[in-house]
Structures are given as C-alpha cells and as structure tokens.
N, CA, C and O atoms as a GROMACS GRO file, in nm:
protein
  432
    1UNK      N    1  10.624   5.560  11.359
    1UNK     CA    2  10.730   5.656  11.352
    1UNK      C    3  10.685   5.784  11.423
    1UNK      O    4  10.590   5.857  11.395
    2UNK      N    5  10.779   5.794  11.525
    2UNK     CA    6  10.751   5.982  11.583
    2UNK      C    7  10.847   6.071  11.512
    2UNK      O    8  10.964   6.041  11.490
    3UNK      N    9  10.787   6.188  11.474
    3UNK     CA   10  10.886   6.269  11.496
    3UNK      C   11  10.825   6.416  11.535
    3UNK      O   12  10.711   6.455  11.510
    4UNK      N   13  10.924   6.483  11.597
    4UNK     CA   14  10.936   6.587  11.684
    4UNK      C   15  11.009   6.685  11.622
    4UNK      O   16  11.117   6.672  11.565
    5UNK      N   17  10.932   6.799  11.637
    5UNK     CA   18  11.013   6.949  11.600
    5UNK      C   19  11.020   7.027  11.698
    5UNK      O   20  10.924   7.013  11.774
    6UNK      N   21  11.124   7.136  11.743
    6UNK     CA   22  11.133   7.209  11.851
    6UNK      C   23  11.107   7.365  11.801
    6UNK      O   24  11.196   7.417  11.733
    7UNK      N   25  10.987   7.441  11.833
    7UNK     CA   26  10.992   7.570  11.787
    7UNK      C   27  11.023   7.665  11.935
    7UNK      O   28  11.000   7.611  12.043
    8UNK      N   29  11.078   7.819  11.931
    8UNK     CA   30  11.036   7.875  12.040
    8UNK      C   31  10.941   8.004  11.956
    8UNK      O   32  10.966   8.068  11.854
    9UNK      N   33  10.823   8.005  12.052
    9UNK     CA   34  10.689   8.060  11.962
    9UNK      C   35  10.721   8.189  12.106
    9UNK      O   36  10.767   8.160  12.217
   10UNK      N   37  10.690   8.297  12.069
   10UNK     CA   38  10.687   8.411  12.167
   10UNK      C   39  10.595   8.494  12.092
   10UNK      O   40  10.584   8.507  11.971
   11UNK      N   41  10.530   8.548  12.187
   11UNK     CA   42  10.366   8.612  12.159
   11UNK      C   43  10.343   8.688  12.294
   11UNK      O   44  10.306   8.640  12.401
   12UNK      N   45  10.380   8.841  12.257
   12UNK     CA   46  10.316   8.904  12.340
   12UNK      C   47  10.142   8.897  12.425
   12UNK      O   48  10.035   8.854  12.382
   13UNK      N   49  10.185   8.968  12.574
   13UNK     CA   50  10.038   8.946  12.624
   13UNK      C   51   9.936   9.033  12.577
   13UNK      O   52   9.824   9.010  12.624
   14UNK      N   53   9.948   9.132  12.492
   14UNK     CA   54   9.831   9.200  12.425
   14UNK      C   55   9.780   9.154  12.326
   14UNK      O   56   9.658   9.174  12.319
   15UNK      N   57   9.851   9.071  12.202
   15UNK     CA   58   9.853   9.005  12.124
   15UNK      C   59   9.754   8.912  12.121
   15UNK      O   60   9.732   8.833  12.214
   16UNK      N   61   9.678   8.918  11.997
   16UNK     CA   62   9.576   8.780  11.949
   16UNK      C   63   9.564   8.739  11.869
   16UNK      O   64   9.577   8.817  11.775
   17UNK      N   65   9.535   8.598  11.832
   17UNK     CA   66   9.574   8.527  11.685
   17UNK      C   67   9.470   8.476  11.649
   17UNK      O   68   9.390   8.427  11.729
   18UNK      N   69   9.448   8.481  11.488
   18UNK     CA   70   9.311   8.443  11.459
   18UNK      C   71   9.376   8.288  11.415
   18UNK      O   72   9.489   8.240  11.408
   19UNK      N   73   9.249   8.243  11.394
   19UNK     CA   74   9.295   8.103  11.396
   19UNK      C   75   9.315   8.067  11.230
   19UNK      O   76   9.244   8.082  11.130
   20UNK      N   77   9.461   8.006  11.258
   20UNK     CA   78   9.544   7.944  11.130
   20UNK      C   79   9.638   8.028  11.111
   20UNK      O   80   9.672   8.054  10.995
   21UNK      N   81   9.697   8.087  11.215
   21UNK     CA   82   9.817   8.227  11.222
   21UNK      C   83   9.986   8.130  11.165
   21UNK      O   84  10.065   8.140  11.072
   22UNK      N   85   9.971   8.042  11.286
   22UNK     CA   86  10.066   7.954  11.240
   22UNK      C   87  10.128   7.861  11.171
   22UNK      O   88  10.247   7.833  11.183
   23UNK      N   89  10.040   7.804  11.090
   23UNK     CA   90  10.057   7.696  11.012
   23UNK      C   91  10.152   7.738  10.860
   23UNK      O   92  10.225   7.660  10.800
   24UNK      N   93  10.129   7.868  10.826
   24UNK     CA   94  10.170   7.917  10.681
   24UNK      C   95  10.305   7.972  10.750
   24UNK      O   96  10.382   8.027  10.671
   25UNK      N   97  10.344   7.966  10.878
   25UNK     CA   98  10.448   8.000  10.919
   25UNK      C   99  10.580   7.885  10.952
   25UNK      O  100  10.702   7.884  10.937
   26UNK      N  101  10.490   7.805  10.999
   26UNK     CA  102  10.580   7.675  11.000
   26UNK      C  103  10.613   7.623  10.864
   26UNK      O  104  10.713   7.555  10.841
   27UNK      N  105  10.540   7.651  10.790
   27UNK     CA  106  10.562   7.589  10.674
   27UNK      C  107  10.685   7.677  10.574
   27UNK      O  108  10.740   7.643  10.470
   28UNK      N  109  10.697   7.796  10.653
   28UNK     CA  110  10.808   7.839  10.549
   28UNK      C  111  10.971   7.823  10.601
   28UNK      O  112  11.074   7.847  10.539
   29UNK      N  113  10.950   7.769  10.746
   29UNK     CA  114  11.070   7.671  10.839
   29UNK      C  115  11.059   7.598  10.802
   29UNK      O  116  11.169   7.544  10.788
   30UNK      N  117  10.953   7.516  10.752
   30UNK     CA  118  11.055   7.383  10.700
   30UNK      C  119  11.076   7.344  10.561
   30UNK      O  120  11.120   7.235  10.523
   31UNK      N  121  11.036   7.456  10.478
   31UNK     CA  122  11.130   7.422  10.364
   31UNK      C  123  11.250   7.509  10.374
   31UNK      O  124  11.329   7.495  10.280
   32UNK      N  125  11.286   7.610  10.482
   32UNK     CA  126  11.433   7.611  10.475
   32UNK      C  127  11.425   7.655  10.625
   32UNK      O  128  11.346   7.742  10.661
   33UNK      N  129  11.527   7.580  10.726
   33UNK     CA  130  11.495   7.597  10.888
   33UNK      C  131  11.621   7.719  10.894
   33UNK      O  132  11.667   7.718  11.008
   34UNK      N  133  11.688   7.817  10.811
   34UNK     CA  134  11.765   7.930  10.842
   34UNK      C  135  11.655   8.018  10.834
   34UNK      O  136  11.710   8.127  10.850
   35UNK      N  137  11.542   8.038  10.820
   35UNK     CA  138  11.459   8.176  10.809
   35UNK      C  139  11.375   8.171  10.985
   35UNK      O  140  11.324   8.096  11.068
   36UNK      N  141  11.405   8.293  10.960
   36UNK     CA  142  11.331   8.342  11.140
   36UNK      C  143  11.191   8.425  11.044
   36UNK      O  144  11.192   8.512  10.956
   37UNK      N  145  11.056   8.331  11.128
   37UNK     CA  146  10.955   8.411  11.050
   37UNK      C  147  10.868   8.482  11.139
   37UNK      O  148  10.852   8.433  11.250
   38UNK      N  149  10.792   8.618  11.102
   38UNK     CA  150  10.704   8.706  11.238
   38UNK      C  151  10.596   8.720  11.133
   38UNK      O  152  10.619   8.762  11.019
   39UNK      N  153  10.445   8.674  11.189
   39UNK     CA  154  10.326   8.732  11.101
   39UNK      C  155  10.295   8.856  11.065
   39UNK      O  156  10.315   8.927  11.163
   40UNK      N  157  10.261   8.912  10.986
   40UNK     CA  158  10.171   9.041  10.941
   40UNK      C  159  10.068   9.049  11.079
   40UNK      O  160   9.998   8.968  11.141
   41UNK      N  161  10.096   9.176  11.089
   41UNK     CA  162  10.043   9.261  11.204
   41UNK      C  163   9.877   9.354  11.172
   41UNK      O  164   9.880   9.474  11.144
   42UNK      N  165   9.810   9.315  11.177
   42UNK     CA  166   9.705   9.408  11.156
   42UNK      C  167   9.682   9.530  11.273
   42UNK      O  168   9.691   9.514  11.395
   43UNK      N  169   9.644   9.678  11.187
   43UNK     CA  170   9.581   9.697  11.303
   43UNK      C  171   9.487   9.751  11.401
   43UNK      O  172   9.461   9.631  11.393
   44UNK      N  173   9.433   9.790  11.459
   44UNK     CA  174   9.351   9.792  11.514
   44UNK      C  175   9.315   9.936  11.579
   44UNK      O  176   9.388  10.005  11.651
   45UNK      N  177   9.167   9.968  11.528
   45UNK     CA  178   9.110  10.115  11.520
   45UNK      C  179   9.128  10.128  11.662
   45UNK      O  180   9.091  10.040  11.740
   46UNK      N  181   9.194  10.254  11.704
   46UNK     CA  182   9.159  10.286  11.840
   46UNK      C  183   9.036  10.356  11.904
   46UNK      O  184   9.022  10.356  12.026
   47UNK      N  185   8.942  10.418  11.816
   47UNK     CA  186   8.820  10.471  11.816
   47UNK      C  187   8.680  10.356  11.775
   47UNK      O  188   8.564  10.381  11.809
   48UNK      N  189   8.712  10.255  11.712
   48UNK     CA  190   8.622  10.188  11.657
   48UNK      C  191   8.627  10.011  11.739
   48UNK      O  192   8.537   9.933  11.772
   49UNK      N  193   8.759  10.005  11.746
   49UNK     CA  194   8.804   9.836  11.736
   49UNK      C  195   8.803   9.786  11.598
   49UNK      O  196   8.847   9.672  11.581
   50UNK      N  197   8.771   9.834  11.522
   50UNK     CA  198   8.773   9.748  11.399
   50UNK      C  199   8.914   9.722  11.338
   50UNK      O  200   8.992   9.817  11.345
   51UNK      N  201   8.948   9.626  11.289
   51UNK     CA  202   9.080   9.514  11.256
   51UNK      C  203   9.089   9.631  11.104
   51UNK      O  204   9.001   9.658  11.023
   52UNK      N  205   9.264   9.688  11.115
   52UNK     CA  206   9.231   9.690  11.003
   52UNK      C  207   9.310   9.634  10.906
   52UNK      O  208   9.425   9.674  10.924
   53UNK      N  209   9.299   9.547  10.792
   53UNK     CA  210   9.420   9.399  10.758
   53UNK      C  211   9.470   9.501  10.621
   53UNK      O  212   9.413   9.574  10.540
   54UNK      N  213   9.600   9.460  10.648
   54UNK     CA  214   9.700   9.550  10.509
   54UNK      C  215   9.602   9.489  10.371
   54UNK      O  216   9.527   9.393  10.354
   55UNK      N  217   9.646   9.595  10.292
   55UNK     CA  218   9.580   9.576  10.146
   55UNK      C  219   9.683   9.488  10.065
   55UNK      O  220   9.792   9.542  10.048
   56UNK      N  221   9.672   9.406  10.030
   56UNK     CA  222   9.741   9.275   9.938
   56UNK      C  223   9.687   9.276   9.779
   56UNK      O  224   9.743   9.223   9.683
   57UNK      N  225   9.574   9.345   9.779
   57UNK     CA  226   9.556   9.337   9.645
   57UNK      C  227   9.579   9.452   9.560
   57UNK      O  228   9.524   9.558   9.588
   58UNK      N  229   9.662   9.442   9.448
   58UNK     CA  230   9.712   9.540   9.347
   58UNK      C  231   9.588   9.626   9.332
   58UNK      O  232   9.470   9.596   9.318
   59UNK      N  233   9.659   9.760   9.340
   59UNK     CA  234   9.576   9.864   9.330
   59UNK      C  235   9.623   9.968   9.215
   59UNK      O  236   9.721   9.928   9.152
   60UNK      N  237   9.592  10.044   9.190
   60UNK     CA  238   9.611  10.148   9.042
   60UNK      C  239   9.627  10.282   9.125
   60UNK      O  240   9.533  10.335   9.185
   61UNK      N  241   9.806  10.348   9.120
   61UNK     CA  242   9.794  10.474   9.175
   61UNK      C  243   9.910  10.538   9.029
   61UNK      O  244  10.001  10.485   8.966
   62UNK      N  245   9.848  10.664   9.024
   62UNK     CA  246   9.895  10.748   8.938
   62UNK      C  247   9.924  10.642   8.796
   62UNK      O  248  10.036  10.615   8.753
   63UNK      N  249   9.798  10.596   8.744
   63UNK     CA  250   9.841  10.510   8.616
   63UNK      C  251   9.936  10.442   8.641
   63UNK      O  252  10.015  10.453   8.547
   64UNK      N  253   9.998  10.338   8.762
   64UNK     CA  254  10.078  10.241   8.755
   64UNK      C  255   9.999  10.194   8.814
   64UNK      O  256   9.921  10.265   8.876
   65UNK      N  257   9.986  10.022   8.819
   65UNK     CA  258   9.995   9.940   8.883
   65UNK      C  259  10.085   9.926   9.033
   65UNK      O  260  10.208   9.934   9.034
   66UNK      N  261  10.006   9.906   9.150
   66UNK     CA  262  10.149   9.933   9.281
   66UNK      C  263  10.105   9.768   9.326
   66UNK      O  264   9.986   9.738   9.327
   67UNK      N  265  10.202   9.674   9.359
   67UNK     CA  266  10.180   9.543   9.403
   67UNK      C  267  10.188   9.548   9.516
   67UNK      O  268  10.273   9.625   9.561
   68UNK      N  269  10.119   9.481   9.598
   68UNK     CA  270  10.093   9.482   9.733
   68UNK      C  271  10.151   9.630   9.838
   68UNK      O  272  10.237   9.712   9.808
   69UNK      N  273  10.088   9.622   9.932
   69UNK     CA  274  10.071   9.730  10.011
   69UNK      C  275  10.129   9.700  10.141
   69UNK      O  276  10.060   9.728  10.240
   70UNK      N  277  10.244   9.648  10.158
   70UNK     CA  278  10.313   9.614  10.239
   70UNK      C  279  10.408   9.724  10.313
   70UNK      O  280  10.458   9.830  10.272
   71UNK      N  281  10.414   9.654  10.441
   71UNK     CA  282  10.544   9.750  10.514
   71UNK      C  283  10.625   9.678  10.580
   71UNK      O  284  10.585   9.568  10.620
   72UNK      N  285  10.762   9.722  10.610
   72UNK     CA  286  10.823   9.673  10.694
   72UNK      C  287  10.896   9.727  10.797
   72UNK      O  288  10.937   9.829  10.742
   73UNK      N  289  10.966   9.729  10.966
   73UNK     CA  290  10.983   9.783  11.003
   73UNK      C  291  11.150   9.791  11.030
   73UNK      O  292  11.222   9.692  11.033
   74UNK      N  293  11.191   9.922  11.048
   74UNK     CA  294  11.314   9.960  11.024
   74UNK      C  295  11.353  10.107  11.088
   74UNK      O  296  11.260  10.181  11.118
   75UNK      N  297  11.441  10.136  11.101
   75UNK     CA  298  11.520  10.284  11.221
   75UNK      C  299  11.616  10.365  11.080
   75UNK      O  300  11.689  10.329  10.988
   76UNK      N  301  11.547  10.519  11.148
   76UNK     CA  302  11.614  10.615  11.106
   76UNK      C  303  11.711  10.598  11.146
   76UNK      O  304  11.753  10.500  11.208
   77UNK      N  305  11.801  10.756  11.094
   77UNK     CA  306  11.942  10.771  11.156
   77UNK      C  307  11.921  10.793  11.336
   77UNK      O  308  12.014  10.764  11.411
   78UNK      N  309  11.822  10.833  11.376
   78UNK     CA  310  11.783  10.893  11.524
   78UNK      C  311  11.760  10.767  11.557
   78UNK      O  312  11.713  10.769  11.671
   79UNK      N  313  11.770  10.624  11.506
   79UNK     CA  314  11.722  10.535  11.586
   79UNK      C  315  11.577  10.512  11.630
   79UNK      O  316  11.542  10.437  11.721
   80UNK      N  317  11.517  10.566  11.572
   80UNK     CA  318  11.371  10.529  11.619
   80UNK      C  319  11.273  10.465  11.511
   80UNK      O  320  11.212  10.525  11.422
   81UNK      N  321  11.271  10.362  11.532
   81UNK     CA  322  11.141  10.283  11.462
   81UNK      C  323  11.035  10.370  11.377
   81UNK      O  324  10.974  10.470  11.415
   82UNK      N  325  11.030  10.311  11.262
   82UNK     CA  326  10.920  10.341  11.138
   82UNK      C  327  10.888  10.243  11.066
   82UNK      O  328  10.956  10.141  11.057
   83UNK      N  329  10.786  10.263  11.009
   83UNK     CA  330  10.717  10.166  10.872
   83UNK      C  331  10.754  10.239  10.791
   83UNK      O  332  10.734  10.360  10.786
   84UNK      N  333  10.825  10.158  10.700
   84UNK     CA  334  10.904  10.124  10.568
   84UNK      C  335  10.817  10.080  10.437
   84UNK      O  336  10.804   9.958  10.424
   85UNK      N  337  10.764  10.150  10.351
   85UNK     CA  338  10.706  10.048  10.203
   85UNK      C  339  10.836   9.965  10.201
   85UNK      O  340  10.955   9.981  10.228
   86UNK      N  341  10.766   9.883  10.164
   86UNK     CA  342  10.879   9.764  10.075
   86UNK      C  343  10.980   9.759   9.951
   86UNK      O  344  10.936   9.734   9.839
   87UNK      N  345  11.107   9.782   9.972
   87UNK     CA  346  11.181   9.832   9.859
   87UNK      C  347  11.099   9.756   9.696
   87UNK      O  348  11.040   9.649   9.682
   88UNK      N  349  11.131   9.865   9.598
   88UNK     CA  350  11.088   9.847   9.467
   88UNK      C  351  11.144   9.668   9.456
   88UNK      O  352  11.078   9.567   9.480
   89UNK      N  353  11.259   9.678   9.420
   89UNK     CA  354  11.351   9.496   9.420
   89UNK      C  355  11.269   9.454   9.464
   89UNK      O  356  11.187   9.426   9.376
   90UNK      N  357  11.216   9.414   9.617
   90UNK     CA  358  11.156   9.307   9.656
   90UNK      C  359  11.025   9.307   9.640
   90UNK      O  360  10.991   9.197   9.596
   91UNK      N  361  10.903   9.401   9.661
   91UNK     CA  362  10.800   9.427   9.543
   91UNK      C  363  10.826   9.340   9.425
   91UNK      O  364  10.747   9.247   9.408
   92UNK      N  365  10.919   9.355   9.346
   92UNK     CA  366  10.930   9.284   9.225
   92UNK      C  367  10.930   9.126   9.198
   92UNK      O  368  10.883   9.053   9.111
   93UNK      N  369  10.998   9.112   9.302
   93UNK     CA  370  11.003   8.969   9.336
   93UNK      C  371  10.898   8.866   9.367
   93UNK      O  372  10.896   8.746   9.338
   94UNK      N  373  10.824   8.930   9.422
   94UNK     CA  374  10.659   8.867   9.475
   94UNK      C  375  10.543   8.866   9.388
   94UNK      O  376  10.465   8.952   9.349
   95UNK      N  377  10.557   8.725   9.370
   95UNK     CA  378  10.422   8.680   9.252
   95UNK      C  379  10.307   8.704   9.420
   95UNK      O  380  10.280   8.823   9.408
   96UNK      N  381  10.269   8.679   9.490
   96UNK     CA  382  10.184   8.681   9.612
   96UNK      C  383  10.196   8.733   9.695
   96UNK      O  384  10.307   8.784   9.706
   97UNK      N  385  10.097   8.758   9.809
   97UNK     CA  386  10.162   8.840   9.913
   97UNK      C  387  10.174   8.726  10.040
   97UNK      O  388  10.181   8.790  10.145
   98UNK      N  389  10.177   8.645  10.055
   98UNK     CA  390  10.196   8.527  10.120
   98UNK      C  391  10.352   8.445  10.149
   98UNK      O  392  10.383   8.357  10.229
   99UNK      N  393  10.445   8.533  10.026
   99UNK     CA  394  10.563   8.485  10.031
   99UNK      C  395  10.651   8.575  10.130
   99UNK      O  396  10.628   8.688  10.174
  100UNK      N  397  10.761   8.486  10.149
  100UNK     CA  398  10.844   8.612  10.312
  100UNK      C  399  10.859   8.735  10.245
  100UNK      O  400  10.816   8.742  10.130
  101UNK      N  401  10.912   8.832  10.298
  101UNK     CA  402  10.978   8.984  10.271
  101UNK      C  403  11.080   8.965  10.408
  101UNK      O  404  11.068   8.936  10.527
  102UNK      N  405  11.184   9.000  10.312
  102UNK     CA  406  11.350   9.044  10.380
  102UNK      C  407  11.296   9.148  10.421
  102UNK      O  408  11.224   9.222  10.355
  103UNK      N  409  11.337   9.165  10.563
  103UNK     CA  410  11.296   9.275  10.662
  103UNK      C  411  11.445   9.280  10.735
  103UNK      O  412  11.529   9.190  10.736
  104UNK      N  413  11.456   9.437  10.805
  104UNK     CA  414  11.607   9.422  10.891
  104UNK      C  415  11.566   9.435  11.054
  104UNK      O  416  11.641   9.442  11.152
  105UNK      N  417  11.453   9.436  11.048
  105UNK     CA  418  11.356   9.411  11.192
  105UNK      C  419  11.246   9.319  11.137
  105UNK      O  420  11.212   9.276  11.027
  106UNK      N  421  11.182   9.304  11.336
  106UNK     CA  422  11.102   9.178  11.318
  106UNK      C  423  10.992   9.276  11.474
  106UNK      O  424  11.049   9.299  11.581
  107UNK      N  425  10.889   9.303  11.458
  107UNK     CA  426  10.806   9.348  11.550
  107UNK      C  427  10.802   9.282  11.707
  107UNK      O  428  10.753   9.169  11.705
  108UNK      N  429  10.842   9.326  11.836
  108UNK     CA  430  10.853   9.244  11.927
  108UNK      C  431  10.949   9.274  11.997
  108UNK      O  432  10.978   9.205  12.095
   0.00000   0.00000   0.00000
C-alpha cells in the first residue's frame, strides 16, 4: 500500500531548522487537515549568536503562577506588527506548551 500526502512547506532563506522542526507539525495536520501550522521562532542574540528559545516553563510573577511565556504576532491600529502575550482564555486552555495557539498572524 502507498500512500501520499501533499504539503506546501515555505521556509525563508535566512531561516534554519533544528532537526525534528517538522514532524510535531505534521502531526497536528493530520489529526485535523483545516489547521495552517508555523513553528515557534527563536531568537537570536545579535551581539552574541546565542539562540534564545521562549520560556515554556511556568514561572512565579507577583505571587501568581504565569503559564507559559508565549507570544503571538498581531497589528496595531497603525498597522504595524507586534508581539502579543497570549490572551488570558487561551493561556487557560493549555495543559502544554506544545499544543497550537489561535494566532490572527503567522510569521512570514
């Protein structure tokens, strides 16, 4: 038995992927093929080179608990691109940080 899947994968030329970028991505197409998915972006010291990877693990600010340290990207009223924390709701929603986040942009 063959079978065949058709992805279109687009990856900028500055862009580099550590290896196993894709696999946790395909996998969330095919348990439902309506989601368009873009990896977590690390990034990268301009003085150092050093990678720097978002914080995923719960941290303690002002005596709360804050769950993951996520962003997403999204436009003022001026139209110009910013990083977004992740609304409280969807924060809430996430037992992991591995699961999607509803975003109204996608980097690219």
């Amino acid at each position: 038995m063959t079978t065949c899947f058709q992805y279109l994968i687009s990856i900028k030329q500055h862009c580099e992927c550590a290896e196993g970028w894709l696999e946790p991505l395909l996998d969330v197409i095919a348990r439902d093929s309506t989601h368009v998915v873009s990896p977590s972006i690390e990034m990268i010291c301009d003085t150092t080179f050093a990678i720097r990877f978002p914080r995923f693990r719960k941290r303690r600010f002002r005596n709360k608990t804050s769950p993951f340290r996520m962003h997403v990207g999204g436009f003022d009223w001026n139209l110009q691109f910013n990083w977004h924390a992740i609304p409280e709701r969807e924060r809430k929603r996430h037992k992991n940080p591995a699961e999607p986040v509803w975003t109204p942009t996608m980097a690219g």
